[in-house]
C-alpha positions in Angstrom: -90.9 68.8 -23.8 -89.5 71.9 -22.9 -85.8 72.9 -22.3 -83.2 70.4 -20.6 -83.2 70.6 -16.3 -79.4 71.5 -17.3 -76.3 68.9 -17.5 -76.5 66.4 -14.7 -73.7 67.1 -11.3 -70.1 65.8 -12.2 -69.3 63.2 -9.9 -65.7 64.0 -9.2 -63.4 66.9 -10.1 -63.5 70.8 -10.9 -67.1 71.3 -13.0 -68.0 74.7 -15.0 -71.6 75.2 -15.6 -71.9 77.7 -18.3 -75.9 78.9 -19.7 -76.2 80.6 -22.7 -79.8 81.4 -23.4 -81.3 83.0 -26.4 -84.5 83.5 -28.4 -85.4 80.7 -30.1 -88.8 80.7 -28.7 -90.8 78.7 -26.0 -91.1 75.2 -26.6 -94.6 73.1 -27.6 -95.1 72.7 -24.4 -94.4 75.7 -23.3 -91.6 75.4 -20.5 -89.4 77.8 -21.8 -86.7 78.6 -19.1 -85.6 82.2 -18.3 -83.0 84.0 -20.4 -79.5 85.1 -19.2 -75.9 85.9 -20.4 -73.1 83.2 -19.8 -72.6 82.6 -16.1 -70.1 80.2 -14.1 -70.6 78.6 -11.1 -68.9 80.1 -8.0 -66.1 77.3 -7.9 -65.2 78.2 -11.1 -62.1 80.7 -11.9 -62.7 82.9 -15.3 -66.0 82.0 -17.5 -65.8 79.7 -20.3 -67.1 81.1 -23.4 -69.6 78.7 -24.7 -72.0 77.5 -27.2 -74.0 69.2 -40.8 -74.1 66.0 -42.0 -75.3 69.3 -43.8 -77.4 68.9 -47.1 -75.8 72.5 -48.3 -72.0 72.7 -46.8 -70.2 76.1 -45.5 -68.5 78.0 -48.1 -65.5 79.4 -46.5 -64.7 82.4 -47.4 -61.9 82.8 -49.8 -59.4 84.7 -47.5 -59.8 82.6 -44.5 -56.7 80.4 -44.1 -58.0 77.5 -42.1 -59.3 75.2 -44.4 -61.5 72.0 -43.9 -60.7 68.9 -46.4 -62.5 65.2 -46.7 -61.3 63.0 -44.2 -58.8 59.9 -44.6 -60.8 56.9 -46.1 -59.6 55.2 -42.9 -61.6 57.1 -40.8 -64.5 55.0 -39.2 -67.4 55.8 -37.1 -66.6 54.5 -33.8 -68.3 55.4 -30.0 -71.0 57.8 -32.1 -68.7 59.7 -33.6 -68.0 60.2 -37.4 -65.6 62.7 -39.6 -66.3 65.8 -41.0 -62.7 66.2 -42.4 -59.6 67.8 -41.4 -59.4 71.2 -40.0 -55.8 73.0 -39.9 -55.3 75.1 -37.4 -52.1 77.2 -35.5 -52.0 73.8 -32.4 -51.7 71.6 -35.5 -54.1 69.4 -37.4 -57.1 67.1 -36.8 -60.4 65.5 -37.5 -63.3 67.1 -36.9 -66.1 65.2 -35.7 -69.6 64.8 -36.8 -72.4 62.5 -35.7 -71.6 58.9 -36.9 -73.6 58.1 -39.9 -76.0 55.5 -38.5 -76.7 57.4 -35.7 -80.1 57.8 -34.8 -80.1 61.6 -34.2 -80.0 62.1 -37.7 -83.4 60.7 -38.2 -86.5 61.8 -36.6 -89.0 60.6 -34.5 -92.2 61.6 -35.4 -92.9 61.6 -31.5 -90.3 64.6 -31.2 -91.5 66.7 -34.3 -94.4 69.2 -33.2 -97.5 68.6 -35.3 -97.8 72.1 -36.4 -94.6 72.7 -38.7 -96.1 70.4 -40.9 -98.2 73.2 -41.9 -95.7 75.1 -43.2 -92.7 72.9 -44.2 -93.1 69.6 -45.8 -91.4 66.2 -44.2 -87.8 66.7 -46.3 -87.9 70.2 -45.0 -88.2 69.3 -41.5 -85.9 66.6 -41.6 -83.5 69.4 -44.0 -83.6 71.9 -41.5 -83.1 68.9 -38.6 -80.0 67.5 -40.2 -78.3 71.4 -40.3 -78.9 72.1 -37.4 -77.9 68.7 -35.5 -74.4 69.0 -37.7 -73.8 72.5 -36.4 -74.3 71.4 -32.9 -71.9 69.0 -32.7 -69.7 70.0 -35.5 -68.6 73.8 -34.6 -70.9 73.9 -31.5 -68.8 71.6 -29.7 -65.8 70.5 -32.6 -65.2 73.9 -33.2 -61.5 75.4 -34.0 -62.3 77.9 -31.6 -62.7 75.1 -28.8 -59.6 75.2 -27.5 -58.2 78.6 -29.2 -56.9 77.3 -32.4 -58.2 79.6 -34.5 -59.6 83.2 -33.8 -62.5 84.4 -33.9 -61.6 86.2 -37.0 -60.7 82.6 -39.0 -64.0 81.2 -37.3 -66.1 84.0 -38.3 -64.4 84.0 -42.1 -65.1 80.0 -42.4 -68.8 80.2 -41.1 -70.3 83.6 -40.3 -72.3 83.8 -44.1 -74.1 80.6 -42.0 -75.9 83.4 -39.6 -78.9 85.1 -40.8 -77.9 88.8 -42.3 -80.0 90.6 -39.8 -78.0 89.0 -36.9 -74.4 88.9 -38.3 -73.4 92.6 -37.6 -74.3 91.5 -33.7 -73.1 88.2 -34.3 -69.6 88.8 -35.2 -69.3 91.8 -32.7 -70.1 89.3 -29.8 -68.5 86.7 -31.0 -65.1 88.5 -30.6 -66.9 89.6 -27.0 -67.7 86.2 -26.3 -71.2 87.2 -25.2 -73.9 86.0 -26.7 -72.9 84.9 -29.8 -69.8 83.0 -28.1 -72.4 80.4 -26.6 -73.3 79.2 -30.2 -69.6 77.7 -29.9 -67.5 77.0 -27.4 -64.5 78.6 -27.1 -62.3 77.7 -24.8 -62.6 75.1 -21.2 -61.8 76.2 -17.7 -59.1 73.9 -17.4 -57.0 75.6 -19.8 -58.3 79.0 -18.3 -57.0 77.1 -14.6 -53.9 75.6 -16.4 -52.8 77.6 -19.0 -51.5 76.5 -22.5 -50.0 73.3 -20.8 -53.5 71.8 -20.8 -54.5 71.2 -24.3 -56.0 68.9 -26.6 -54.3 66.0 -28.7 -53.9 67.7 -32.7 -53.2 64.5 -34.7 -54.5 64.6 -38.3 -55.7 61.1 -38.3 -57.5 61.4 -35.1 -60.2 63.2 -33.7 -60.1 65.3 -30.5 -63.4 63.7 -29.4 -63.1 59.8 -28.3 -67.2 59.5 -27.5 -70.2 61.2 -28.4 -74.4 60.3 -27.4 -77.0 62.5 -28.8 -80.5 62.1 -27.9 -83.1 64.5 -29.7 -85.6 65.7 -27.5 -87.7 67.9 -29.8 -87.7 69.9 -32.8 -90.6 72.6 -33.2 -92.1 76.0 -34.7 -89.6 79.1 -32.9 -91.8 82.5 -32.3 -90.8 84.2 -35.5 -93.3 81.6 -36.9 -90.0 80.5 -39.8 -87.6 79.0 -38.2 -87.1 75.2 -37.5 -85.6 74.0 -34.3 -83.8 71.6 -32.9 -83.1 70.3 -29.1 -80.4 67.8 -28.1 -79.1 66.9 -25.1 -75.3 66.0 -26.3 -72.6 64.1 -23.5 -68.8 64.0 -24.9 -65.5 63.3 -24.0 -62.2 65.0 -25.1 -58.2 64.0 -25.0 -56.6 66.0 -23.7 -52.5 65.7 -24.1 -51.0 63.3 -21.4 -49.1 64.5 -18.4 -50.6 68.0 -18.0 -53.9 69.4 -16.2 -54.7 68.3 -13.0 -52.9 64.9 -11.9 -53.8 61.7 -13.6 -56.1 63.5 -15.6 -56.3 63.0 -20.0 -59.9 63.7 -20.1 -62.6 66.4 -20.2 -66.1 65.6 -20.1 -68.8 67.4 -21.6 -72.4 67.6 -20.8 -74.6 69.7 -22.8 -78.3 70.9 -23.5 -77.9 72.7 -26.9 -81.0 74.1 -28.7 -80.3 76.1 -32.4 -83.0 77.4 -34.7 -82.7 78.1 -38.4 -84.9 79.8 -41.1 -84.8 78.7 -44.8 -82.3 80.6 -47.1 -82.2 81.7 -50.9 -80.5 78.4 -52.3 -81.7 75.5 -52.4 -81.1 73.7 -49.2 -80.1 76.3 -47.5 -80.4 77.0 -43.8 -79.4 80.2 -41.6 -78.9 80.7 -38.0 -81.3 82.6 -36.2 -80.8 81.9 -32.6 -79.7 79.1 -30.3 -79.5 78.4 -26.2 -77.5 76.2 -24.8 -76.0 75.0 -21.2 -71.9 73.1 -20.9 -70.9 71.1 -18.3 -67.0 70.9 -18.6 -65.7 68.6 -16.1 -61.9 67.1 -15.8 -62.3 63.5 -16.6 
């Protein structure tokens, strides 16, 4: 199975389709799609800059401000989504998502898993390496502080960037601040608060999550070219509140429809997984 067709048509309302391809590799199967910088559709006004239950979390660095803590016991999973904790930011506080625990994406298929990592990796590391980069996904590559403009790039880079492989982080941060490429492994901001301004923005409660739905169906996970790293395809559709009264009439929703593809190679610690490329494809659509 090769790379997603791309997010299916909205059905109603103002859509941004935004592709962010990079080099994890072709696929098992070979289907690898042709690689580009972030592009909008024509209807579309400025770019948006796009895109654990993790067995080894992020250490933050110590002057970063924004800081992540365990989420309320009173938390549940509901609609697939779960709780990373809560994430403090300058728009206010609230609960970052992560896939709920009993979802199935955290387990794998063997039907998914191409035959030839288990020539180099043993089952735990597969299912390791699966598990990071499924949390990363959904946790910053669509939960992200930075969705929305809450923090910087600065605080997002101080929080997460020792997560990126040292050969890519001088690139990495550069274009992060660029929003191209690196700004597709998370993304940044929507088109409606590029269309609306600062009037359109997300609900910051910290006992609830910005997310009110999550599905997440793995499609493959596979051997990338630099024969090391382990990755992982979803295909991801969200929804987001979005605070009542503002945005286009009537509206309190943004839908999200995503193909999001992330590869990471084993690290010096135990558990331990770094980025080492990603492509993925956002459709943002007023719900």
């Amino acid at each position: 199975m090769g790379i997603s067709a791309g997010p299916r048509p909205a059905a109603a309302g103002l859509a941004l389709l935004v592709t962010v391809l990079a080099g994890c590799g072709t696929d098992p199967a070979n289907t690898d799609t042709s690689r580009s910088t972030a592009s909008s559709s024509p209807s579309a006004s400025p770019a948006v800059k796009s895109t654990e239950k993790a067995s080894v979390k992020a250490k933050p660095s110590p002057s970063a401000p924004p800081t992540t803590s365990p989420p309320p016991t009173s938390s549940a999973s509901q609609r697939g989504l779960g709780v990373k904790g809560n994430v403090e930011t300058a728009h206010g506080t609230y609960l970052q998502v992560s896939p709920a625990e009993d979802d199935p994406a955290w387990t794998l298929d063997p039907a998914v898993v191409e035959p030839k990592l288990l020539s180099l990796y043993s089952q735990a590391q597969i299912e390791e390496a699966h598990r990071n980069n499924l949390a990363f996904m959904v946790e910053e590559g669509l939960d992200s502080p930075l969705n929305g403009g809450a923090w910087t790039p600065e605080e997002w880079w101080a929080a997460n960037g020792q997560r990126i492989a040292p050969e890519l982080q001088g690139m990495a941060q550069q274009s992060l601040n660029d929003g191209s490429p690196f700004g597709g492994v998370v993304m940044q901001s929507t088109f409606h608060q590029e269309r609306y301004g600062d009037s359109y923005r997300y609900v910051y409660e910290p006992d609830r999550s910005r997310f009110t739905k999550l599905d997440i169906e793995v499609l493959e996970v596979w051997l990338a070219d630099d024969n090391k790293s382990i990755v992982t395809e979803i295909s991801a559709s969200a929804e987001m509140e979005v605070a009542p009264g503002v945005g286009e009439p009537g509206t309190n929703t943004q839908v999200i429809e995503a193909s999001m593809t992330l590869c990471s190679r084993p690290g010096q610690d135990a558990g331990e997984w770094l980025i080492t490329d990603w492509r993925n494809k956002f459709q943002v659509t007023a719900g």
